[in-house]
C-alpha positions as CSV (number, residue, x, y, z in Angstrom):
1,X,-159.1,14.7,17.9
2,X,-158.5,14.7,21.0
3,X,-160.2,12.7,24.0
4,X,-160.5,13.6,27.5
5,X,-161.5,10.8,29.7
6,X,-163.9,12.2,32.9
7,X,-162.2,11.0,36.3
8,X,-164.5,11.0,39.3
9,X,-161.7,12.1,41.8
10,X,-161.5,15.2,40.0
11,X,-163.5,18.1,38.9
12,X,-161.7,19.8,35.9
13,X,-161.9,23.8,34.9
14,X,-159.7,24.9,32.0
15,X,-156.1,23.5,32.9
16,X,-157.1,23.3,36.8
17,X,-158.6,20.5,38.4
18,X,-160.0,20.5,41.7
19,X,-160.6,17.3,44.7
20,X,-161.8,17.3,48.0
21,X,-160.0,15.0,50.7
22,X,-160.6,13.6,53.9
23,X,-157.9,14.6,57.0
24,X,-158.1,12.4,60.3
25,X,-159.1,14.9,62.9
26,X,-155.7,14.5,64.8
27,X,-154.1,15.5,61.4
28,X,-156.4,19.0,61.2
29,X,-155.7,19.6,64.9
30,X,-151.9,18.8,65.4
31,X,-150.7,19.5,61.6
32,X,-149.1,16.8,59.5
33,X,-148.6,15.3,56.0
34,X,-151.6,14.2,54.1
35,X,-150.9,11.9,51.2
36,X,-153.1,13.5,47.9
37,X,-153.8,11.5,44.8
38,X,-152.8,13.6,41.4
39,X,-153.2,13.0,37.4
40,X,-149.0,11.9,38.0
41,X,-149.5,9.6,40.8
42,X,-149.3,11.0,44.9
43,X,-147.7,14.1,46.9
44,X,-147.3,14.8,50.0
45,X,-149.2,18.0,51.3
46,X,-148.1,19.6,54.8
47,X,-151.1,20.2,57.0
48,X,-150.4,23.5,59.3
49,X,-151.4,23.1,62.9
50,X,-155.4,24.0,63.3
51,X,-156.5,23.8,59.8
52,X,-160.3,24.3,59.7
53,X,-162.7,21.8,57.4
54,X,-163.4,23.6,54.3
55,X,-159.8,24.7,53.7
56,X,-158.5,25.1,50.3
57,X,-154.6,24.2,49.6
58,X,-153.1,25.0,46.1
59,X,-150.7,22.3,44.4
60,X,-149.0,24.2,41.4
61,X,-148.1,22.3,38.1
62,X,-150.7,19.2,39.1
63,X,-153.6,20.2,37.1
64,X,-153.8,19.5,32.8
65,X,-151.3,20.4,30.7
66,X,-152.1,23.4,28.6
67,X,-152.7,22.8,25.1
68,X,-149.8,24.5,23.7
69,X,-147.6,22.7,25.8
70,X,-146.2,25.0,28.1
71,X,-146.9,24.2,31.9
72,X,-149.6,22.9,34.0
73,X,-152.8,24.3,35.8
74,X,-153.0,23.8,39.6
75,X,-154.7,21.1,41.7
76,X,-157.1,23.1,44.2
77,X,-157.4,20.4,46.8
78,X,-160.8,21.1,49.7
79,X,-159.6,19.5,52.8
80,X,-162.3,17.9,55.2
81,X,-162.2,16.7,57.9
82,X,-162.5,13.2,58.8
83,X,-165.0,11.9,61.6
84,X,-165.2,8.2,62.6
85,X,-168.1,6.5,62.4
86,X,-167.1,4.2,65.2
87,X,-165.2,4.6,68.2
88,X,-162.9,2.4,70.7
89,X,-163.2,3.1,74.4
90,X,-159.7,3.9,74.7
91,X,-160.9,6.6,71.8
92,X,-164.0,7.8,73.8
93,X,-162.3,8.0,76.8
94,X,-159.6,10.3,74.9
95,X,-161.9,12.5,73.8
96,X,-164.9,12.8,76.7
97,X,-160.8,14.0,78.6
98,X,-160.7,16.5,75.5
99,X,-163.8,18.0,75.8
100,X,-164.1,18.1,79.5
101,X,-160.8,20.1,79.7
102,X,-161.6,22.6,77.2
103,X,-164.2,23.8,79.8
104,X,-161.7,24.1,82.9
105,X,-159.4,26.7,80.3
106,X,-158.7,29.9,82.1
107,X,-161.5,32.7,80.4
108,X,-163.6,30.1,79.1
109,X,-166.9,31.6,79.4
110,X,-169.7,28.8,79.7
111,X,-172.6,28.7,77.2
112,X,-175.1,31.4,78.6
113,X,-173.2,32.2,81.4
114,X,-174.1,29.0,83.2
């Protein structure tokens, strides 16, 4: 008989198992490695410059071995992105700069035409 234990990190269908993770904002933005949590332990995932909330990376070989004992399924990994909760005022400052620039870009129509 065999037992398979249910892990809340994961969601599991067939030999693939499927997680969500948080990405710091900067991370989403900028691109950069993400650490990600597997059955084996951790990887390290490149994040491509601009990658939306909601995006869906594929990890082959990370998912259950299949029952005859020939390869893995796939880790389908939904990447979210991370927003603080609390801010420093170097951090606001930072980002009130961010925002108030994205309205001085060349073609950047203002919201109703205002």
């Amino acid at each position: 008989e065999v037992v398979v234990r249910a892990n809340p990190d994961f969601r599991r269908d067939g030999t693939d198992l499927y997680a969500r993770v948080k990405v710091p904002y900067p991370t989403m933005v900028m691109g950069g490695d993400i650490t990600i949590a597997t059955l084996d332990g951790s990887v390290t995932q490149r994040i491509a410059q601009g990658t939306q909330s909601g995006t869906r990376v594929r990890i082959k070989g990370k998912g259950v071995p299949r029952v005859n004992g020939v390869g893995r399924g796939d880790l389908f990994v939904d990447l979210d992105v991370d927003i603080p909760v609390s801010l420093t005022d170097e951090q606001k400052t930072a980002l009130k700069e961010y925002r108030d620039s994205l309205s001085r870009q060349p073609g950047k129509k203002k919201f109703f035409g205002k």
